[in-house]
N, C-alpha and C positions, 0 to 999 in steps of 0.2 A: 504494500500500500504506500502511494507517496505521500507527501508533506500536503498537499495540495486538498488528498481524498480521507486525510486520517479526521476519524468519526472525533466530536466533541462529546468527551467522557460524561463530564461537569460541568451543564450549560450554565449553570447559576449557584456557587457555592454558599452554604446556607450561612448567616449573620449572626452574633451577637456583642454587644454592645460596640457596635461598628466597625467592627472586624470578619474576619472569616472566622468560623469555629473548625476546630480540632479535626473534625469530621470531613468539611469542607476544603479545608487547607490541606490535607490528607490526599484528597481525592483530585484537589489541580494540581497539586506539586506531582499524584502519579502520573499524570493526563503527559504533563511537560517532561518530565523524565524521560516517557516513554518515547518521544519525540525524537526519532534521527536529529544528529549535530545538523545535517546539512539544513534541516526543515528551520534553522532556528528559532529562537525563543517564542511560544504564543504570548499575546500580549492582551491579559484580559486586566478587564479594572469592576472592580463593584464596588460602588458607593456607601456610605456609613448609613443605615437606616434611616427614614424621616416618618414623621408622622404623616398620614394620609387621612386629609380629614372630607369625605365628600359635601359636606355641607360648606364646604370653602371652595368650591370647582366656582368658576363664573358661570351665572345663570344665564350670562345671554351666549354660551357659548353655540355651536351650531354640530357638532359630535365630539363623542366623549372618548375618541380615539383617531387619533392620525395616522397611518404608514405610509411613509416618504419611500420611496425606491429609485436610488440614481444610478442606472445603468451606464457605465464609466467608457465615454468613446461614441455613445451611438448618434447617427448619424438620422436623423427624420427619415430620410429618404428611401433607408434601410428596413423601415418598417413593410414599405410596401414592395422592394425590392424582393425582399426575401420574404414575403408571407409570413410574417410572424401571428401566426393565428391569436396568440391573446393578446397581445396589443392591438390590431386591428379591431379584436371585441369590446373592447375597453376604450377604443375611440368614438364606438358606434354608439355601447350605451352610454357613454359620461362623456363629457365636452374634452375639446382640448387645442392645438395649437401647434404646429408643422414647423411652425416661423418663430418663435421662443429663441431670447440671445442669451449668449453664456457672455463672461468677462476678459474680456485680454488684458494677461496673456491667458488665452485657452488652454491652460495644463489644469492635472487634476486636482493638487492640492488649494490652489488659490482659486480654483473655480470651487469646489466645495465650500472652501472656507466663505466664499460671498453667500450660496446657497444657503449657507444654515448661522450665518450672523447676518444676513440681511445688507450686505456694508463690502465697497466695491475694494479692491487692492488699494486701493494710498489710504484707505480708513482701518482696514483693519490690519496691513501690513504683510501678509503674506505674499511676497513675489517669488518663493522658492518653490522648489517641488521636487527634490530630492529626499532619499531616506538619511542620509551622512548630517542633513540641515534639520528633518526634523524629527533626527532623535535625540537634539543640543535646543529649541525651539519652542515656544509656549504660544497660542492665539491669545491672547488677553481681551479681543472684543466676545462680548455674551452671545453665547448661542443661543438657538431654542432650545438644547436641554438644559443649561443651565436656569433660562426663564422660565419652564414648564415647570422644572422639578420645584423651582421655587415658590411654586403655586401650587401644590400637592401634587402634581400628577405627576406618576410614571415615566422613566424617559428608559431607552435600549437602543444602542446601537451597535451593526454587526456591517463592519470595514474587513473587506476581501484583499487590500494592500497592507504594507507593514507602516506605509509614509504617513497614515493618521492619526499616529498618536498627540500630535499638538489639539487637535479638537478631540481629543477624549481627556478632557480637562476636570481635576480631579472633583468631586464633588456632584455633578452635572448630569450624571449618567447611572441612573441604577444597578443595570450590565450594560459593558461594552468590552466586546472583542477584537483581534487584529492580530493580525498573520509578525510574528519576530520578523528580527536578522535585517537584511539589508535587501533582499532580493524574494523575488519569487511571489505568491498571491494561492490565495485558493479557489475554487470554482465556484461557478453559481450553484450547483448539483451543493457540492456539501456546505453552502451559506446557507442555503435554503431547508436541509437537513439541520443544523442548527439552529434554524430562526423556527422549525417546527416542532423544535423537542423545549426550545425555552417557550414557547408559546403555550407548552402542557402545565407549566407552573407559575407563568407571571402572565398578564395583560397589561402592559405596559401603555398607555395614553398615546406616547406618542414613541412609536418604534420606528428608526430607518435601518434601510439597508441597502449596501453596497454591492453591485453584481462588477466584475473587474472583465469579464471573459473575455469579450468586443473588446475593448481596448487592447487586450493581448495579441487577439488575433489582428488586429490593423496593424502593429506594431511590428509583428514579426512578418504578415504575408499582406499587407495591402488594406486598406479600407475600401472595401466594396469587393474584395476578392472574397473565393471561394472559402477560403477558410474564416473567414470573416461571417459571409453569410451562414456558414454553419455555427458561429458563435452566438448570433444575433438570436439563433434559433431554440439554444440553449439555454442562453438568457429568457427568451420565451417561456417554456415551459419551468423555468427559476419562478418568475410572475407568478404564472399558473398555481405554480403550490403554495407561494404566498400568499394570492388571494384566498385560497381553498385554506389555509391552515388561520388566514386571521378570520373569516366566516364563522372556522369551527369553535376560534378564542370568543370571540367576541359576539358572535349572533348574527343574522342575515341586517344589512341595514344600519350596525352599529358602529360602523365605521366610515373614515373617506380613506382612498386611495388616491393619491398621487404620484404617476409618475411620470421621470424627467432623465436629465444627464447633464454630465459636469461640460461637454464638450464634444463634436463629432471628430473628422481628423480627412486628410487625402494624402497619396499615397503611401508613406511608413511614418509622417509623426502630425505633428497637428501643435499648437503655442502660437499662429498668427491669426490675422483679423480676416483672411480669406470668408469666405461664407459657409464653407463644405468644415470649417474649424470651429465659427462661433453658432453657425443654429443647433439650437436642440429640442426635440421634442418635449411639450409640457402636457400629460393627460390628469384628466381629475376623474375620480369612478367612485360611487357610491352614495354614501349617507349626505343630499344636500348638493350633490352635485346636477349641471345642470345637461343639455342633449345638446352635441353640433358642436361648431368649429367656435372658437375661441374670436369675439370680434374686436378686441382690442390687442395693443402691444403686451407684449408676456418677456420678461428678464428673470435671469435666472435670479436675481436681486428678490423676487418676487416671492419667491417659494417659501423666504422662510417667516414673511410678514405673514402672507398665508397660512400657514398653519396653527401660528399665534391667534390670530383670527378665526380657525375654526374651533380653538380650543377657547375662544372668549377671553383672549389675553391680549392688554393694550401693544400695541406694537411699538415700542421705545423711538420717540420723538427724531433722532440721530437716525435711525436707519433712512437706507437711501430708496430700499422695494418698497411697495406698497401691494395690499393684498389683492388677489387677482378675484374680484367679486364677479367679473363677468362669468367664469368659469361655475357659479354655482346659483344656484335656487334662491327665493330670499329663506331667512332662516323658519319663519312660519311655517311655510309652505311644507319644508326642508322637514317637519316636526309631525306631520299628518299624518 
């Protein structure tokens, strides 16, 4: 089994008084042991308990659970290119947007980093995108999970690269997982086996996750090449089990789905303002979401005002996104 495919033992080790307990710390230290050198270090973080108090949620929230999905590299275009059967379904029932801009430079770590603080590179400071940068590195602008969890809710997040440990800022994140070492990534096939086995024991408000596959495959064989479009396809059925296993967490209706990407790419890399580098697909599906093409401009700026927004949370004055209201229902309607 490679590093890539090895199962997660210990999706969520169990807490007490803000720690891992004996049992817990037991059971990740064997997880990591077991781990070939080559596969280096996993890199998970679980935050100190907090009180969760539901009568403190925002009443005017719009759902009581978010999952963000950035598919890392994909390209609009690609959808219809290559038949990505659950994407195509997830355009048809929920709204969404072809023409959605990412930020240059178009790499993955400073395009994330806009994605989930809201706040373009000169504000929030991210213009690297190496692993050597950021595992010396801190984001210091608030993300969504630092603001969600500050508001009771739930935050998880599950990074298919080792380069995100700057946004898994300590505190912010109830679980969060990411591939060690300096190199290498794991698949959508076992993110998605991960995000299905933590789904059996937390429901987390606001869960994203990271599919890395596409970017691999552009990287190494072409964007729009054949092995490319069998990533895209992978990434697919990645989707598929997400939305099938947050259904099964959360209840038919109990959630929104959005999904998006840090960045497309043409021929082996992608970092300039080209068009085939900055669009990216933005779809919204489910709880409150609304039907048809998206008629206004969509920034990847945009996503994380958004999700603030569906969880009933002011979106901090300084950010540059605003929430993308066209994409969904008013919140009445949304409640019926």
């Amino acid at each position: 089994m490679n590093c890539s495919e090895r199962p997660l033992v210990a999706a969520a080790p169990s807490l007490h008084n803000g720690e891992v307990n004996r049992p817990g710390r037991v059971a990740l230290l064997g997880l990591l042991a077991a781990m070939p050198a080559a596969c280096g270090r996993a890199n998970y973080v679980v935050a100190p308990p907090r009180p969760v108090v539901a009568a403190a949620w925002p009443a005017a929230r719009v759902t009581p659970h978010v999952v963000l999905v950035s598919i890392d590299g994909l390209r609009p275009d690609a959808i219809e290119a290559f038949e990505a059967p659950t994407l195509q379904r997830l355009m048809r029932e929920g709204s969404y947007t072809l023409t959605a801009s990412t930020i240059t430079p178009s790499k993955t770590l400073p395009s994330h980093t806009s994605m989930l603080t809201g706040q373009p590179p000169e504000a929030h400071g991210v213009l690297w995108n190496t692993v050597l940068t950021a595992d010396r590195e801190i984001v210091d602008a608030p993300t969504v999970f630092g603001i969600a969890r500050a508001r009771g809710y739930g935050t998880a997040a599950f990074f298919s690269k080792p380069k995100f440990q700057p946004l898994q800022q300590p505190g912010t994140l109830d679980y969060s997982q990411a591939p060690g070492g300096w190199f290498g990534g794991w698949s959508s096939s076992r993110t998605a086996a991960d995000v299905e086995r933590h789904l059996l024991i937390a429901r987390p408000n606001l869960l994203f996750v990271h599919l890395a596959d596409v970017d691999r495959a552009g990287h190494s064989a072409g964007w729009m090449s054949r092995s490319y479009g069998e990533a895209v396809r992978d990434v697919d059925a990645a989707v598929a089990r997400l939305q099938a296993a947050a259904t099964r967490a959360y209840g038919p209706g109990n959630f929104t789905l959005i999904v998006t990407a840090d960045h497309g790419g043409h021929g082996f890399d992608h970092g300039t303002g080209d068009p085939r580098d900055v669009l990216i697909p933005w779809i919204a599906w489910g709880r409150a979401a609304g039907t048809g093409h998206i008629q206004v401009p969509v920034q990847t700026l945009d996503t994380a005002s958004t999700v603030l927004w569906l969880l009933g949370i002011t979106v901090p004055a300084e950010w540059a996104g605003t929430p993308v209201l066209a994409a969904f229902r008013e919140p009445a309607a949304a409640a019926e």
